[in-house]
C-alpha positions in Angstrom: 79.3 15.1 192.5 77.8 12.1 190.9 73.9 11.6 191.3 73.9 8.4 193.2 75.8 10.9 196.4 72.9 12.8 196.7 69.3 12.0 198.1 66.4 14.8 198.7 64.4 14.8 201.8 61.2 16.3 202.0 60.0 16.5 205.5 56.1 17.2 206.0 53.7 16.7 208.7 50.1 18.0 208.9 50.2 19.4 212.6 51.0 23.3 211.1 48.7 25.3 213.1 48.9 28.1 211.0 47.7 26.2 207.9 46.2 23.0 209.3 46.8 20.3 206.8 49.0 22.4 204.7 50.8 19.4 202.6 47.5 18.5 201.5 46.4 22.0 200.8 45.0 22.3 196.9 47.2 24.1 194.8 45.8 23.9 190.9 44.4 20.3 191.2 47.0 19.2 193.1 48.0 19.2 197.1 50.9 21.5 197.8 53.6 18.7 198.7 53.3 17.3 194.8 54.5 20.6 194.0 57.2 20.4 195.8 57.6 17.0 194.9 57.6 17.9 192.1 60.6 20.9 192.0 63.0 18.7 193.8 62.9 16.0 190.9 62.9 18.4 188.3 66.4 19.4 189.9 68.1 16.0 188.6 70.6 16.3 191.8 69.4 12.5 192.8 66.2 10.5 194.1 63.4 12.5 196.2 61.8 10.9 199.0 59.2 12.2 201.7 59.6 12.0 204.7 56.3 11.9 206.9 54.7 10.6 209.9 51.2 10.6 208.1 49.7 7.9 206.4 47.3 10.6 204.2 50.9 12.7 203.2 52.3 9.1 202.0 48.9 8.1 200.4 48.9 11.8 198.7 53.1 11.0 197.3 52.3 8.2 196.1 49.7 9.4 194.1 51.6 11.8 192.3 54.5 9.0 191.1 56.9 9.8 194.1 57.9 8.0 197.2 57.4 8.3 200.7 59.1 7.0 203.9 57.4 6.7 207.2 59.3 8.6 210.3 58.5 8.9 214.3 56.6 11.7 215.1 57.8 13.3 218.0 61.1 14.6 215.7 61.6 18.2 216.8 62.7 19.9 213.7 62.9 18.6 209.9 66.5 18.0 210.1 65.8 15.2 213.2 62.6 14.0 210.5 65.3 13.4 207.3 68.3 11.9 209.6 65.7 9.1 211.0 64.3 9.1 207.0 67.8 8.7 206.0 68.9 5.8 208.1 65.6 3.9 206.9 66.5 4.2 203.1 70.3 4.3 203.5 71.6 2.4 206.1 75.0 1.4 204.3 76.0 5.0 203.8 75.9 5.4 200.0 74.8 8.5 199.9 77.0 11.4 201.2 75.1 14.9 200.8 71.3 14.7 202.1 69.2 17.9 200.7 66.6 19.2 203.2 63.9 21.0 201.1 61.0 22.2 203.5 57.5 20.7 202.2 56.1 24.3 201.9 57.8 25.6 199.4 55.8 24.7 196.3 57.5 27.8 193.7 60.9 26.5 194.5 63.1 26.3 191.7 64.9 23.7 190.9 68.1 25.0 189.7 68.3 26.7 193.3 68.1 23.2 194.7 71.1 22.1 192.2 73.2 25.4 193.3 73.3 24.6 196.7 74.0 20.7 195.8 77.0 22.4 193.7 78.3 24.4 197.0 79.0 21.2 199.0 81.4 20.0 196.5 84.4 21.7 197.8 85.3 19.4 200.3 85.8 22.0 203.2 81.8 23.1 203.2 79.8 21.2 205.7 76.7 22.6 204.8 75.2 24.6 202.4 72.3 27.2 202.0 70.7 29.9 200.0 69.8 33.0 199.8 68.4 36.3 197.5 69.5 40.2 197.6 66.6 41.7 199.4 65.2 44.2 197.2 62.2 45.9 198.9 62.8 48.3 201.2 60.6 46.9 204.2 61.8 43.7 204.1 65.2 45.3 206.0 64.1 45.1 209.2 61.3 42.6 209.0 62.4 40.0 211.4 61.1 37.2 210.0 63.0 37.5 206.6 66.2 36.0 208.0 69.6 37.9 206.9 72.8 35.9 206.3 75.6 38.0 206.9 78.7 36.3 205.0 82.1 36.8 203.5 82.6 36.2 199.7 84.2 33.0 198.9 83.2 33.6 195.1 81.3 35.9 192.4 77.9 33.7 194.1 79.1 32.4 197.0 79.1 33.1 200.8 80.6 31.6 203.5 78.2 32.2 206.4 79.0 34.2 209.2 76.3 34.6 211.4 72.3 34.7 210.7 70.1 37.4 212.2 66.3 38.5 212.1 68.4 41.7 212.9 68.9 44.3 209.5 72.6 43.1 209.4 75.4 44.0 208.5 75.1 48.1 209.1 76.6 50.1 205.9 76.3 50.4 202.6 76.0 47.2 200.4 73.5 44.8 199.8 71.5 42.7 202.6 71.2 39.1 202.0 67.4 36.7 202.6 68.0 33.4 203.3 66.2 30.9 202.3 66.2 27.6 204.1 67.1 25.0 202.2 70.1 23.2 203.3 72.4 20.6 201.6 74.6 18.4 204.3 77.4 16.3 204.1 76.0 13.1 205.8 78.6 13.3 208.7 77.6 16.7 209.3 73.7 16.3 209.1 74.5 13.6 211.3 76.9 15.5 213.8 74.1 18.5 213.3 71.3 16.5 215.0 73.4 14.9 217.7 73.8 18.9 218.9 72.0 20.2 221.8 70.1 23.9 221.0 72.8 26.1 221.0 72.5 29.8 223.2 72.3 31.7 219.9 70.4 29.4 218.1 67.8 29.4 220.7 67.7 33.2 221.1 67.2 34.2 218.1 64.9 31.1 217.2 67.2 29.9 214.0 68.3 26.2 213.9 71.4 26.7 211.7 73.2 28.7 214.2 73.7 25.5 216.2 76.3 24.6 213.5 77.6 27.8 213.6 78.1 28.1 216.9 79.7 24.0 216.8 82.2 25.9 214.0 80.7 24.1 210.8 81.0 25.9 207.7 78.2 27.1 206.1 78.2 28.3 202.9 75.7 30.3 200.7 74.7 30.1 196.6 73.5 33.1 195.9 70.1 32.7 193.9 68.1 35.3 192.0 65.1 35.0 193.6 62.9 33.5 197.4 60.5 30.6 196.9 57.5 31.4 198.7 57.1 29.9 201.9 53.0 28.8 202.5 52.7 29.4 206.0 49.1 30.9 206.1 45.7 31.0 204.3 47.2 34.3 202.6 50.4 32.5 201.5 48.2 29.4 200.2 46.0 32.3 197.9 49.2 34.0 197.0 51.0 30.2 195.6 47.3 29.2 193.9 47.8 32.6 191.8 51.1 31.5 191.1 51.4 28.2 190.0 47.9 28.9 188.0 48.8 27.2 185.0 53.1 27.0 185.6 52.9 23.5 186.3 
């Protein structure tokens, strides 16, 4: 897929209550979405752009080199913040896979970001995802590491099944963490958000089992390793010690 299909979204808003502020959060120097900002351009997959409703997250981009689009905010989820981004910056269409990469995810790595880019070339994958083998034990049936429960496709690939906070599947074999990062074919980003919440999606609190349930195909590059999410002041300690010196 040539560069000029792609576009990164980055969508990032300071109303976290967990982590008030969290974009801005100091990480080394700098605040945590210019690490992120960072990853997705290091990827190479096309040009980065985040999307906010605040005027301090723009000023804070901008800074750091990158660039910035202003969205509503009253957007539900990330994926309604990127499609009204998307329509801003490309209202002719030219670019036909949009990359959601959450704003909190400042040890991402970039060749993650180009894997799942590379899953959405076969034509028949709406959208595509990540995940890592879980390796410690507790992580099984913690409910908030989400499980992807998939069929092979290839050596490092899924096609997506179902997603659980459940320990799924039951048996031997290894248990899959996904890790949400998602790269759409525009028609099916915009198809995604014209979706209502689906029953599934809704009881076990997971957006992407809307396109599930709306029989998209999801499929998964399997990746080595899970970014950290920064969803608390423990997370925010735990990315400082990190990145100390990496970037």
């Amino acid at each position: 897929m040539a560069e000029t299909d792609v576009v990164v979204l980055i969508p990032a808003r300071l109303a976290a209550t967990r982590l008030p502020n969290k974009p801005l959060a100091d990480i080394g120097g700098r605040p945590m979405i210019a690490h992120v900002l960072a990853r997705a351009e290091a990827a190479a997959v096309g040009p980065v752009y985040v999307a906010t409703d605040s005027e301090e997250i723009r000023a804070a981009v901008e800074a750091a080199g990158g660039r910035a689009v202003m969205t509503r905010s009253d957007h539900p989820s990330g994926s309604d913040r990127i499609f009204e981004a998307l329509t801003t910056i490309d209202p002719d269409g030219r670019f036909d896979v949009v990359v959601n990469v959450q704003g909190d995810l400042p040890t991402l790595a970039s060749a993650d970001l180009a894997a799942a880019v590379r899953a959405v070339d076969d034509p028949a994958v709406d959208i595509a995802t990540l995940a890592a083998e879980i390796r410690r034990e507790e992580e099984r049936t913690n409910p908030n590491v989400v499980k992807v429960v998939g069929t092979p496709v290839s050596e490092r690939r899924l096609r997506a099944l179902y997603f659980t906070r459940a320990t799924a599947p039951w048996g031997d074999g290894p248990l899959w963490h996904h890790i949400g990062l998602y790269a759409y074919r525009r028609a099916a980003l915009a198809r995604f958000v014209a979706l209502p919440p689906s029953v599934l999606e809704r009881r076990e609190k997971l957006e992407q089992l809307r396109a599930l349930e709306a029989g998209m195909r999801i499929d998964v590059a399997l990746v080595s390793s899970v970014p950290l999410g920064v969803d608390t002041p423990a997370d925010l300690a735990a990315a400082r010690a990190m990145l100390a010196g990496a970037d």
